[in-house]
Structures are given as C-alpha cells and as structure tokens.
N, C-alpha and C positions, 0 to 999 in steps of 0.2 A: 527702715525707719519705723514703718508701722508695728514690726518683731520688738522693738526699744521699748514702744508705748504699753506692749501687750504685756510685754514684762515687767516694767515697772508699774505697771497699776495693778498686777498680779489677777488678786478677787475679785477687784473692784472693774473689772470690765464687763463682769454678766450686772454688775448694780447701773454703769453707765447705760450699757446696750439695752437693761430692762427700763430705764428711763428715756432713754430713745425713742424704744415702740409706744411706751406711754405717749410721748407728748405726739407721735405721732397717729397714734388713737384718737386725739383731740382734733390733727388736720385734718383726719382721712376719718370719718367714723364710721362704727359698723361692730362697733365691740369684740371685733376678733383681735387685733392685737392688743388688748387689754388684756386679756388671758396670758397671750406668748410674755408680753414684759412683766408681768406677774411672775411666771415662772423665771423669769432672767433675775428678776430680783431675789427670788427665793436659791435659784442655783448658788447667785451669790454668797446671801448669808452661809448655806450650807459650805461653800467655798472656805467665806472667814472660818470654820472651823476647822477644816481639815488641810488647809493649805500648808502647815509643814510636815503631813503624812507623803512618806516618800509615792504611794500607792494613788495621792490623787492630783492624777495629771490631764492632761486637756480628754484625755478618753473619756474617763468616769464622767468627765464636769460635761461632756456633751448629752454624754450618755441618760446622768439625771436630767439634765434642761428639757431633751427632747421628751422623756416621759412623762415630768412637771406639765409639762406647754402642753403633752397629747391629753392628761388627766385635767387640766384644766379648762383648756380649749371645751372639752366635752361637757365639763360641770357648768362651764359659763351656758353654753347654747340650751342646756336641760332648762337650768334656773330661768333663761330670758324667754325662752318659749311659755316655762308656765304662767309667768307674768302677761304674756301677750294671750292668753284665752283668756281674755275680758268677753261674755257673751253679748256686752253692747257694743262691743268694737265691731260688731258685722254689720249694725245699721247707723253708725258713727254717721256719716251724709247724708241720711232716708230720713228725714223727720219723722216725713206721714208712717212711716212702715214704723217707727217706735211709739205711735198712738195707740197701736192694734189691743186689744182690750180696754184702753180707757174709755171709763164713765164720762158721758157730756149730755148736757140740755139744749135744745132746738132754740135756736134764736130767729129762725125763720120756718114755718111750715116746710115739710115737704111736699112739695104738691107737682104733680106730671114722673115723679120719682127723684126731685133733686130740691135742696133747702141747705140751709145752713147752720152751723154750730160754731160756737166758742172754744177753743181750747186753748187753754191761758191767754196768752195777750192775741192769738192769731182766730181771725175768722174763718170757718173751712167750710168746703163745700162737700157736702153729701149726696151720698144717693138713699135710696133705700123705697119702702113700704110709704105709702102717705101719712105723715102724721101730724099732728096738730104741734104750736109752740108750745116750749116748755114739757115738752115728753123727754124723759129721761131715755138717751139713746148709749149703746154701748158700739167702741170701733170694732168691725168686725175683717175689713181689708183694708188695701189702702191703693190706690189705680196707682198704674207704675210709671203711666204717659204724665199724668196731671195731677194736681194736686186736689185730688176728689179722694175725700174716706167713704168705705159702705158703710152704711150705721143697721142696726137692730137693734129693736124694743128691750129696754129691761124688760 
C-alpha cells in the first residue's frame, strides 16, 4: 500500500516529507529539522525536474537530499550560532553586572564604606571610599551574593 502512494505522488513525496519535518520543527523546536525539510523540499523541486530522466531514480534523489540536509544542516547551525554571540546575552539575568562602568550620583553619603545611588528607577547600594551626596561616582564591580555595586570617584 505504502509502494502505491510512493508511486503515485512520484516528486511530490520529498515536498510532503519536507513539510512534515517542517511542521514538525514547529512541535519539537530546536531548528534542526528546519534545515533536513528544507532540503526535502528542494530534493523535491529538483525531482520535478528530472523526474522523467530515466537516470533519476530513488538513488540520485537520496543521494542529493542527504547532501542538501548535510549542506544545510551546517549553514543553518553557522548562521544561528553567529546570531547567538549577542555579548549582552552573557549578563542577560545579572543586572548589577551590566551596571559596571555606568555613570551615577550618590543619593546617600557613603559613610563606614557603604551609601547609596540611583540608577534609573532602582535604588542601589554601594560600597566604596567615603564620599559626600551628589559625587559623581562610576560602577566599578558588582557583589555577586547581593545586590551591592563598588562605586569609584569620577
């Protein structure tokens, strides 16, 4: 039965089976079988063209798929990889760690080595050097237990 269907849809089974892995890319994601149904659809096409060449039969049609899907496969993972070196995606959940060189003004002295500063809508706690309100202070770490920045003097 399944010989009947494979025959009669001839070409049109790497366009089915490339929309398969598609829509199955959609339940299972992870961008890998995006590539492999890419190539199933492109075996295809190239199928509609040569399909009444006596020469292209289930060999060849594997034979490109498999190297479409290996050339693919590859070009997909280079492409998503360089999209993922975002260098703010390493502090993506660290707030205080993407303060580290901003500019901010003491809205509380530091006094004993600890005050406080504004940075945008959040009040933060510092440490640092004594300093009086209103000194222009620059982030210079950020504690990794607590939500304490080191600050230093412009």
């Amino acid at each position: 039965m399944i010989d009947r269907v494979f025959a009669q849809l001839g070409a049109w089974n790497w366009m089915v089976a490339g929309c398969i892995l598609l829509a199955l890319e959609i339940v299972l994601p992870g961008f890998f079988l995006l590539w492999i149904g890419l190539a199933a659809i492109v075996t295809g096409a190239v199928s509609l063209l040569f399909w009444e060449s006596g020469w292209w039969g289930w060999e060849p049609q594997t034979l490109v798929f498999v190297a479409l899907a290996v050339i693919s496969a590859w070009t997909g993972s280079k492409v998503m990889s360089r999209s993922r070196s975002d260098p703010d995606a390493d502090l993506l959940n660290q707030r205080s760690a993407q303060l580290i060189g901003k500019l901010a003004t003491l809205t509380e002295p530091i006094k004993d080595g600890h005050g406080r500063v504004r940075i945008g809508d959040t009040l933060w706690r510092v440490s640092g050097p004594d300093l009086p309100v209103g000194t222009q202070v620059r982030v210079k770490a950020a504690a990794a237990t607590e939500l304490e920045l080191v600050v230093e003097q412009v």
